[in-house]
C-alpha positions as CSV (number, residue, x, y, z in Angstrom):
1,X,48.9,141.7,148.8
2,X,51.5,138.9,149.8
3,X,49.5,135.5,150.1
4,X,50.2,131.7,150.6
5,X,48.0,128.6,149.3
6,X,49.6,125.5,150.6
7,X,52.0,124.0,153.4
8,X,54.5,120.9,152.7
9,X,55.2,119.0,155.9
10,X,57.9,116.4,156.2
11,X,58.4,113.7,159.5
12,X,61.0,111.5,160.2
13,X,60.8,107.8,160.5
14,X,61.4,106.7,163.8
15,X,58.0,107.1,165.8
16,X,57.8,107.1,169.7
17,X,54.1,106.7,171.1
18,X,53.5,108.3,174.6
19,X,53.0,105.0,175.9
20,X,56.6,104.1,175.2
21,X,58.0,107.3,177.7
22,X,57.8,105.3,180.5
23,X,60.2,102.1,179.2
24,X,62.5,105.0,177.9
25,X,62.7,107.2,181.0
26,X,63.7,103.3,183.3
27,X,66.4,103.6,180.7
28,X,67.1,107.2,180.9
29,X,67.1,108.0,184.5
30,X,67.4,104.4,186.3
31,X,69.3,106.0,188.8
32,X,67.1,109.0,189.7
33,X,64.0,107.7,191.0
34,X,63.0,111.4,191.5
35,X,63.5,112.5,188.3
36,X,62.2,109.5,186.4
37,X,58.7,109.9,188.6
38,X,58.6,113.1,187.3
39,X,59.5,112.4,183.8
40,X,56.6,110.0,183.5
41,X,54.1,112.3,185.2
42,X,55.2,115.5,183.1
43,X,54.7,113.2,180.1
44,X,51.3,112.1,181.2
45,X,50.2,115.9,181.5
46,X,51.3,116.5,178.2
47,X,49.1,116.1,175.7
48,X,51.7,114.6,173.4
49,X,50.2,111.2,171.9
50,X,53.1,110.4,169.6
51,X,56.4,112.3,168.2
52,X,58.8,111.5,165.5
53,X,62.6,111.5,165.5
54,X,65.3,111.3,163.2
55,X,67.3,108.7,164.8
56,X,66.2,105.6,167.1
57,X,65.6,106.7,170.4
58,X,68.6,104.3,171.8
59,X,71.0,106.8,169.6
60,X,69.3,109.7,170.9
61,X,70.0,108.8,174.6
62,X,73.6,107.9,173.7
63,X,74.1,111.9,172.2
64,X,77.0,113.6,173.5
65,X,78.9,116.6,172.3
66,X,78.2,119.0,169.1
67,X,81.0,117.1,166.5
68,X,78.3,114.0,166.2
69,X,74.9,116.3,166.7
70,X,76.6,118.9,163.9
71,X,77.2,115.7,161.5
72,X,73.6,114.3,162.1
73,X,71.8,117.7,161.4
74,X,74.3,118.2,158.7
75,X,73.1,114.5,156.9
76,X,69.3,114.0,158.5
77,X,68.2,117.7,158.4
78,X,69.6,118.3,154.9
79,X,67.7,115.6,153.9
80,X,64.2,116.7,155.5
81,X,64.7,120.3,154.0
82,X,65.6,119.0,150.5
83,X,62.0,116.8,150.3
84,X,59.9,119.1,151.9
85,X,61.5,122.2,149.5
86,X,61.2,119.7,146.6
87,X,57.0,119.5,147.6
88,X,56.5,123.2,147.9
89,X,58.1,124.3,144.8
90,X,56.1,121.5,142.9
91,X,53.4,124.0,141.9
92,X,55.6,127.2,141.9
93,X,58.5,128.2,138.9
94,X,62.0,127.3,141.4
95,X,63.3,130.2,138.8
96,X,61.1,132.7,140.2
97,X,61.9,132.3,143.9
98,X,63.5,135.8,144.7
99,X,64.7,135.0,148.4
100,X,64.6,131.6,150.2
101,X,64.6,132.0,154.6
102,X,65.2,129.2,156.4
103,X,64.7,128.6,160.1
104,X,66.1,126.2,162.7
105,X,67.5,126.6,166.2
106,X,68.4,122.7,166.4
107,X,72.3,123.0,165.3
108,X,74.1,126.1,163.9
109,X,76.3,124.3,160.9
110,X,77.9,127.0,158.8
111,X,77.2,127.2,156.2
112,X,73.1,126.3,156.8
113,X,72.2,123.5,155.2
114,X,70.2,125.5,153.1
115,X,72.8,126.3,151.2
116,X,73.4,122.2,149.9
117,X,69.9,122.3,149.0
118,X,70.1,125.3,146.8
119,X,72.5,123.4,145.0
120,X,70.7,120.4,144.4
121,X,67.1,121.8,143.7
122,X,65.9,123.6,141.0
123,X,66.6,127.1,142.7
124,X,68.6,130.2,140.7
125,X,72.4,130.1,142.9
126,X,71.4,133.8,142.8
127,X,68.3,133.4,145.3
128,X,69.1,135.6,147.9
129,X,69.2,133.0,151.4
130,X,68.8,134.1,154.5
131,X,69.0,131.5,156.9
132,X,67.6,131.9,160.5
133,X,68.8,130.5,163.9
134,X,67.8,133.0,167.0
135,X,64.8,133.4,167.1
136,X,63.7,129.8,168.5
137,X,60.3,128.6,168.5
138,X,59.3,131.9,167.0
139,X,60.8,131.3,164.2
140,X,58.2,129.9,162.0
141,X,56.1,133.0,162.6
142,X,59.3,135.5,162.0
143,X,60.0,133.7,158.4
144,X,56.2,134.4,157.6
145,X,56.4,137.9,158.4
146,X,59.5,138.3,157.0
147,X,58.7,136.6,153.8
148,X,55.8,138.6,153.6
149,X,57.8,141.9,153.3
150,X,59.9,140.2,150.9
151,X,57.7,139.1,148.4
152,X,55.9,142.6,148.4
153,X,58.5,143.5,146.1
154,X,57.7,141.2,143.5
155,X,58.9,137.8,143.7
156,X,57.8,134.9,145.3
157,X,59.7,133.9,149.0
158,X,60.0,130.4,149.8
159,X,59.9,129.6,153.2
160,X,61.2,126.8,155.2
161,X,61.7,125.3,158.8
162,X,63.6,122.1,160.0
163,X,64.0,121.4,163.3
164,X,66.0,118.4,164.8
165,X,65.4,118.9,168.5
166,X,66.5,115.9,169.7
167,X,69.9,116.8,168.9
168,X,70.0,119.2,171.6
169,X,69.0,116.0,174.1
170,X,71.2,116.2,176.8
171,X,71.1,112.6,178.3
172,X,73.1,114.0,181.5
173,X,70.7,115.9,182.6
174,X,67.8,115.6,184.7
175,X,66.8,119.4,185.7
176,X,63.4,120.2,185.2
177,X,63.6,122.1,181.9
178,X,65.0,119.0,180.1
179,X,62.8,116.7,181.8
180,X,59.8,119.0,180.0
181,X,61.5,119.5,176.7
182,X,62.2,115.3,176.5
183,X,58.4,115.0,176.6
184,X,57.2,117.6,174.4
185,X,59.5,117.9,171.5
186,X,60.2,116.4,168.3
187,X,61.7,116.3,164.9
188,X,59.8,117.6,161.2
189,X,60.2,119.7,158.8
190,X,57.9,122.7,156.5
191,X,57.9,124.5,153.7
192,X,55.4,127.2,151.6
193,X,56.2,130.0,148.5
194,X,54.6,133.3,150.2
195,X,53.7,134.7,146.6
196,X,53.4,138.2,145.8
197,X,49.6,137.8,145.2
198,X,47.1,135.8,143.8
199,X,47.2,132.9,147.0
200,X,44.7,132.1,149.2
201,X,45.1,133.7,152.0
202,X,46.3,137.5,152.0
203,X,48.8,138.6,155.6
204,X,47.5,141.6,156.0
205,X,49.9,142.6,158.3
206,X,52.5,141.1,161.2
207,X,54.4,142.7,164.1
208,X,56.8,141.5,166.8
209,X,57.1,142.7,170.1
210,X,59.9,142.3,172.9
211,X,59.0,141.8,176.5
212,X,61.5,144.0,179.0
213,X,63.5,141.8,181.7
214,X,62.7,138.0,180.3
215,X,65.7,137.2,178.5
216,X,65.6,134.3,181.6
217,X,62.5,132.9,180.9
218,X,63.6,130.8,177.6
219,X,66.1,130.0,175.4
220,X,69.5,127.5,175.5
221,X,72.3,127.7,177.8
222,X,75.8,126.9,176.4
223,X,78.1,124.9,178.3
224,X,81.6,123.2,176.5
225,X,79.6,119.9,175.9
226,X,76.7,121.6,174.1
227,X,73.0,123.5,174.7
228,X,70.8,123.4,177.7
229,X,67.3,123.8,177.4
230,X,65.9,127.0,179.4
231,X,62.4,127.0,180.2
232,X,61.8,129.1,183.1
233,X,58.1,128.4,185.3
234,X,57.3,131.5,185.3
235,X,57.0,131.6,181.5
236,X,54.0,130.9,181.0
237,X,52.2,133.9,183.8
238,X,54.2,136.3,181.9
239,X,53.3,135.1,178.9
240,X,49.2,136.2,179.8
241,X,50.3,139.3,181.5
242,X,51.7,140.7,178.1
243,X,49.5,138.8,174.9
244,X,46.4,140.3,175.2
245,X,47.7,143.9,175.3
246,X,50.1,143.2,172.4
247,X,47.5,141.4,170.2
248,X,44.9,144.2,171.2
249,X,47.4,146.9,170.3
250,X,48.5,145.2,166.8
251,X,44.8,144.7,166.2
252,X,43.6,148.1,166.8
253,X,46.7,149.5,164.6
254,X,44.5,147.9,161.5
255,X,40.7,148.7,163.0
256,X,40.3,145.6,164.5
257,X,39.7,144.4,168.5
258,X,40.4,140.9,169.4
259,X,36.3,139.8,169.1
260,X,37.1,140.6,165.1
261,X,39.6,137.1,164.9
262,X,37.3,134.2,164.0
263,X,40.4,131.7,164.4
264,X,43.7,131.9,166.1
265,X,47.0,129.8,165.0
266,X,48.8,129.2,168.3
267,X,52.8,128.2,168.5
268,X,52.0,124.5,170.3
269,X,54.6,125.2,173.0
270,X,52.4,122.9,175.7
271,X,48.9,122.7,176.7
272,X,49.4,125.1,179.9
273,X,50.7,128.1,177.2
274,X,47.9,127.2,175.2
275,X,45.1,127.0,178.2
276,X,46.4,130.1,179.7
277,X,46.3,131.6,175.9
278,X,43.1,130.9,175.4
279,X,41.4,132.0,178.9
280,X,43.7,135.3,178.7
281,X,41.7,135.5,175.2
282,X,38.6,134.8,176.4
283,X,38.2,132.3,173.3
284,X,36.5,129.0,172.3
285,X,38.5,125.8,172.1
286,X,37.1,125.8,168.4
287,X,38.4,128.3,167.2
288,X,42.2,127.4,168.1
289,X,42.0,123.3,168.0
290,X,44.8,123.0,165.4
291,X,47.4,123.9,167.9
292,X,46.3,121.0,170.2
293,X,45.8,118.8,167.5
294,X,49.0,119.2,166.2
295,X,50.9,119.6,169.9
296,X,49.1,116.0,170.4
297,X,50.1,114.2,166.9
298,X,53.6,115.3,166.8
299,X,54.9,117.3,169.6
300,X,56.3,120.9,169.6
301,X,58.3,120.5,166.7
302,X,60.0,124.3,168.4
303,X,59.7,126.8,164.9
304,X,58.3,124.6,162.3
305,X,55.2,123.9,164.9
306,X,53.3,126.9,163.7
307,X,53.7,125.5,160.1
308,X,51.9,122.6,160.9
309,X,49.7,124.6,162.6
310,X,49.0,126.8,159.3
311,X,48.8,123.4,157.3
312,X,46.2,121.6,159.6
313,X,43.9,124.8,159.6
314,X,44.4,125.3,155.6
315,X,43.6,121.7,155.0
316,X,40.3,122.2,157.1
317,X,38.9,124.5,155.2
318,X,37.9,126.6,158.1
319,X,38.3,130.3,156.5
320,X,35.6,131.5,154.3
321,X,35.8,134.8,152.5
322,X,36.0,138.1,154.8
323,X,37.1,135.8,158.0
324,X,40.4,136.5,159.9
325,X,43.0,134.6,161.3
326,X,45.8,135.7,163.7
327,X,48.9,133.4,163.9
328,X,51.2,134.1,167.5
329,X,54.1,132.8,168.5
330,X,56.7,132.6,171.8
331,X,60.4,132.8,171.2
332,X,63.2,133.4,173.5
333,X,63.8,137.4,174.1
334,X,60.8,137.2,175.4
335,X,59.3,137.9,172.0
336,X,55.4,137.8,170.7
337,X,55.2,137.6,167.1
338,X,52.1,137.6,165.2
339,X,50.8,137.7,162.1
340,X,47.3,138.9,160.4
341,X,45.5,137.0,157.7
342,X,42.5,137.0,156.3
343,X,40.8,135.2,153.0
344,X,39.8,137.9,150.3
């Protein structure tokens, strides 16, 4: 069964404590009062102790149109995905690497970036990429799945995420969706071979799910000068009103009920998506703290989050043999994509 034994995170260098929002936001917005009030509160509320970024947070507040924000993906997320590739394929044969997905919705260069890094790694030119952009913050989840499929037929997938989301900054406006998204998300990079067996832990199974009439509720608006953020209020009541059925009904497709999950890998879009996950659940903090951890240490890093998630929760040790964990995450459609593993 297809199986994974260790994550390879990457961060940028340019760190940006919580304590600094407010000296960034009387930059920001020095001449909307309203919005800068809200900007620090938001930012209070957030759970977010630190982020990282790939450029100085004066540069990222001087961003405008995608010419400069395509050149700095093209040079500072290249970079990010070639060390983080270099990490995970340190204990794998590169040769054997059958498909390679990657996954961003930061900036869509074309060709992905993916495909430098192919040329200056140890990978065959005849791995088979299949570079990811869509699917948003879901995307982590999506490549695992994915992978998953893929590597059933024999060879191992590597699998990799970079998001720059500052580069979708847009320093012009103030609306409430950008005000959430400049105190919640950051920069990083992730990377893991999903082998064809043999790994640690086994996915058992995964499944994705789209939600009728929410194709409002998230996702990027595209203007001339670039993408908005879309984060609609409502997002997160609609988000309880369909998980638990889905994850109940993907559950009970393999003889399982949600009480069966001993630990649950959540996407770290915010702490109300992750409170309401986990009262809609009915579960203990315990058995989902890696989300917060990670939402608090670096931010929601959009689809490599859940990687960090996976890497945190690996590196504790938590899952002994016979134990389950389900992996879910949010992307724009609406979609709910999860993913079933469990230690064998």
């Amino acid at each position: 069964m297809p199986s994974l034994s260790e994550i390879h995170t990457v961060l940028p260098n340019h760190g940006v404590p919580q304590s600094q929002l407010g000296e960034i936001g009387e930059i920001w917005l020095k001449d909307d009062p309203d919005a800068l009030e809200k900007f620090v509160r938001i930012s209070g509320n957030s759970g977010v102790k630190q982020r990282y970024f790939s450029l100085p947070y004066q540069e990222i507040l001087s961003l405008n149109g995608l010419g400069r924000r395509a050149e700095l993906f093209g040079l500072h997320g290249g970079r990010l995905l070639s060390q983080v590739v270099d990490a995970a394929l340190s204990e794998t044969q590169a040769e054997q690497i059958g498909h390679f997905i990657f996954t961003s919705c930061s900036v869509p260069l074309i060709p992905s970036i993916d495909a430098a890094v192919v040329l200056e790694s140890r990978l065959p030119r005849t791995v088979a990429r299949i570079p990811i952009y869509q699917h948003g913050c879901a995307g982590g989840v999506v490549a695992l799945a994915l992978a998953s499929k893929l590597a059933a037929l024999g060879k191992p997938v590597l699998v990799s995420a970079v998001e720059l989301c500052s580069l979708v900054f847009q320093p012009q406006d103030h609306a409430g969706a950008q005000l959430v998204g400049a105190a919640i998300f950051g920069d990083g990079a992730a990377a893991l071979v999903v082998e064809p067996q043999g790994g640690q832990i086994e996915i058992v199974d995964a499944e994705s799910y789209l939600i009728s009439d929410s194709r409002h509720l998230m996702g990027y608006d595209i203007f001339d000068d670039g993408f908005y953020l879309r984060l609609d209020r409502s997002l997160p009541q609609a988000l309880v009103q369909e998980a638990p059925r889905r994850v109940a009904d993907f559950l009970s497709k393999n003889g399982l009920a949600i009480g069966d999950i001993d630990y649950w890998l959540f996407h770290p879009g915010g702490v109300r998506i992750l409170e309401f996950l986990e009262e809609a659940l009915d579960l203990q903090r315990d058995q989902c703290r890696w989300s917060r951890e990670v939402l608090s240490e670096v931010g929601n890093l959009s689809s490599a989050s859940v990687l960090f998630v996976l890497k945190r929760f690996m590196e504790a040790g938590q899952l002994s043999y016979g134990e389950r964990a389900l992996m879910l995450g949010i992307g724009p459609g609406l979609t709910i994509e999860t993913v079933l593993m469990e230690k064998r």
